[in-house]
C-alpha positions in Angstrom: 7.0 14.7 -36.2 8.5 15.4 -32.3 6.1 15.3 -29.5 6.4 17.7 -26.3 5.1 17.9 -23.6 4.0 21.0 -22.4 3.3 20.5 -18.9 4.9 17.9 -16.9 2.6 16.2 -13.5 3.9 16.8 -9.9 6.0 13.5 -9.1 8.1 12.6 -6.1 10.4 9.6 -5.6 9.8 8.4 -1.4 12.0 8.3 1.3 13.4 4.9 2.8 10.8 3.9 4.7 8.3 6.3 3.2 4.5 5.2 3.6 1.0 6.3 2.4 1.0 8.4 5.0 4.1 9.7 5.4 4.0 11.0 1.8 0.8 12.6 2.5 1.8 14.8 5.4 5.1 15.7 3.7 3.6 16.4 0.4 -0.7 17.4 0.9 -0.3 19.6 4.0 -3.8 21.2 5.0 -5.0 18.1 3.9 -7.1 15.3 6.1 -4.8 12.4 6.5 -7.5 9.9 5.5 -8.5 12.1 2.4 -4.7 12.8 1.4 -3.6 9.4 1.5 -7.0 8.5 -0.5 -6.1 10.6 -3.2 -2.1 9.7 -3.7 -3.5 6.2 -3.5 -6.1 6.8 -6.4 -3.4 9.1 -8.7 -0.8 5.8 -7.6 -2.7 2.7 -8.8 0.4 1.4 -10.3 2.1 1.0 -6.8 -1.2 1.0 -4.8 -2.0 -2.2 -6.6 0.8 -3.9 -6.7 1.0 -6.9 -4.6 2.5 -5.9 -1.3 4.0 -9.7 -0.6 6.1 -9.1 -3.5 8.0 -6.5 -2.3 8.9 -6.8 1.2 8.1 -4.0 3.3 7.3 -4.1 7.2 5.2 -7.9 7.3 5.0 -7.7 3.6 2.6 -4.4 3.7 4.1 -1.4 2.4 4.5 -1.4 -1.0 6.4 1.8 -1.7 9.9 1.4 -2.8 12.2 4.4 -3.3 12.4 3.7 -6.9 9.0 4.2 -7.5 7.6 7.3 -8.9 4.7 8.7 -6.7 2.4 11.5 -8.5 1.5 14.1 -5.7 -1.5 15.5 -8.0 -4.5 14.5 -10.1 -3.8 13.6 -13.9 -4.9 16.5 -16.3 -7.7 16.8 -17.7 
């Protein structure tokens, strides 16, 4: 039996550099910055949890990489 999916979630990979916010204005325009980076942090919990000593950024605090994949909307339903 083959599985397929029939409708595939918004993703991005970031910019160099790229933070919460950043992504937020680029990819939730209209959007209240505080709100927008709220919700890419809550559909992110496998970045937004990661520890951000681990990877580096500016002081050790942003823990975006440009590998990671960012979802830029909610999961289904």
């Amino acid at each position: 039996m083959t599985a397929t999916l029939s409708t595939v979630r918004k993703s991005i990979l970031p910019r160099g550099g790229d933070t919460w916010a950043s992504i937020a204005s680029r990819e939730l325009p209209g959007t209240a910055e505080s709100d927008a980076v709220s919700m890419l942090q809550s559909w992110n919990l496998h970045v937004f949890m990661r520890a951000a000593g681990a990877v580096g950024g500016v002081n050790g605090d942003n823990p975006i990489l440009p590998s990671d994949v960012i979802f830029v909307e909610p999961p289904r339903a």
